[in-house]
C-alpha positions as CSV (number, residue, x, y, z in Angstrom):
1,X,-1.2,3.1,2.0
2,X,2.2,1.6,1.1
3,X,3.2,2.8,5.0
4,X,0.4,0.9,6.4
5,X,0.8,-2.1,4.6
6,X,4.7,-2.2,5.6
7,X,3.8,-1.2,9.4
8,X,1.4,-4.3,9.6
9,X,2.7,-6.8,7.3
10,X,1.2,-10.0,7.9
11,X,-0.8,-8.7,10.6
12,X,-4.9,-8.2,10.5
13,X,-6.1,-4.5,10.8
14,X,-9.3,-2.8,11.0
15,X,-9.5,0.6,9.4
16,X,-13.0,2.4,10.7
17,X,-14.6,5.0,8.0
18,X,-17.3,6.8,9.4
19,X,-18.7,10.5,8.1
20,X,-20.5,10.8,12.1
21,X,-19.1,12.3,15.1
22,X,-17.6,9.7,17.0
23,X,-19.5,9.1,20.1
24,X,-17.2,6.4,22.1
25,X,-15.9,8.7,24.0
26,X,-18.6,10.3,25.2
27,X,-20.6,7.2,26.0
28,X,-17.5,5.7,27.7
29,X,-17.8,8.3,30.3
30,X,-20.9,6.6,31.8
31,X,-20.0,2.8,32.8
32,X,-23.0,1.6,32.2
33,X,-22.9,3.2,29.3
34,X,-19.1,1.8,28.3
35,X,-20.5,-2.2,29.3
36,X,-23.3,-1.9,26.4
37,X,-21.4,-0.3,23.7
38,X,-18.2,-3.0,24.5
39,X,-21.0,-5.6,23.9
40,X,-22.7,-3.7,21.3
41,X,-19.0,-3.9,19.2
42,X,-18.3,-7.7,20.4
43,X,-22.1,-8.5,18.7
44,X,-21.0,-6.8,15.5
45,X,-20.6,-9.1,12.4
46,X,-16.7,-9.3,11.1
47,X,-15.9,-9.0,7.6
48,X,-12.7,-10.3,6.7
49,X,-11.1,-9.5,3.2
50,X,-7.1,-9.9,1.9
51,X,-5.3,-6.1,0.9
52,X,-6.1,-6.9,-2.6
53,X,-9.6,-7.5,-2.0
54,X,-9.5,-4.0,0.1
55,X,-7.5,-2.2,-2.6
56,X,-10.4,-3.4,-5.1
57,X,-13.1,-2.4,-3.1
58,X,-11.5,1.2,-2.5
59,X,-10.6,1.5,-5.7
60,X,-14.2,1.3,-6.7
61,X,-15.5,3.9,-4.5
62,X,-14.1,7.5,-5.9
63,X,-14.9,9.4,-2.4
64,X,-13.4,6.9,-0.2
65,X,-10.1,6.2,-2.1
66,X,-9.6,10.2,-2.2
67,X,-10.3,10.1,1.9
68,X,-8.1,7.5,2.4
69,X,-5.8,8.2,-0.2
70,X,-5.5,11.9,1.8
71,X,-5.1,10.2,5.4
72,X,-2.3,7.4,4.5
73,X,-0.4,10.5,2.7
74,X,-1.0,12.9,5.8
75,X,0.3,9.9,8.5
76,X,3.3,9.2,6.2
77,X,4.1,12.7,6.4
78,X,3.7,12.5,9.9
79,X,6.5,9.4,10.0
80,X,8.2,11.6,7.7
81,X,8.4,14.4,10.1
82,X,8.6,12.6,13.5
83,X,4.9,12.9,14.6
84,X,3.8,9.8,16.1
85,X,3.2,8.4,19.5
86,X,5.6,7.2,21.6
87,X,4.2,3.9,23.2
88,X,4.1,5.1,26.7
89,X,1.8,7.8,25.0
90,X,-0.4,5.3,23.1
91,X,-0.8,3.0,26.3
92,X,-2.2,6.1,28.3
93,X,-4.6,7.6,25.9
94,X,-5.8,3.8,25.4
95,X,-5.6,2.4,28.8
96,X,-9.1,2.9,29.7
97,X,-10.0,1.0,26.6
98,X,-10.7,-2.6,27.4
């Protein structure tokens, strides 16, 4: 956590949670598929809430402070180590994001 709060101080992030499959990818193959989830996301209500308020909240909920408790230790390690993305890499895994 303490990576992630120094990587984006002062900056606005969205962490996503989710116990499903991810299925953006797969509906992003069809276009017409892409155009309603990209609206489907822009429709979706924001909630907006300060680290402390996040830290609160997380700290409330046993399962999903040990999840993310496991994935901020598992990308520092990955820092750590050297393991990350160079930006020419992040641009073309996310270029066909829009």
């Amino acid at each position: 956590m303490n990576t992630i709060k120094k990587l984006f101080s002062g900056k606005e992030i969205t962490i996503t949670i989710s116990t499903v499959p991810d299925e953006t990818t797969y509906r992003s193959m069809n276009p017409s598929n892409k155009k309603h989830l990209m609206e489907s996301i822009a429709e979706e209500p924001s909630i907006r809430f300060t680290p402390g308020e996040f830290n609160e909240t997380v700290s409330k909920d046993e399962v999903l402070k040990t999840k993310l408790t496991g994935r901020a230790q598992n990308s520092e390690n990955d820092i750590r180590v050297g393991k990350v993305f160079t930006r020419s890499e992040i641009e073309l895994r996310t270029n066909n994001i829009k």
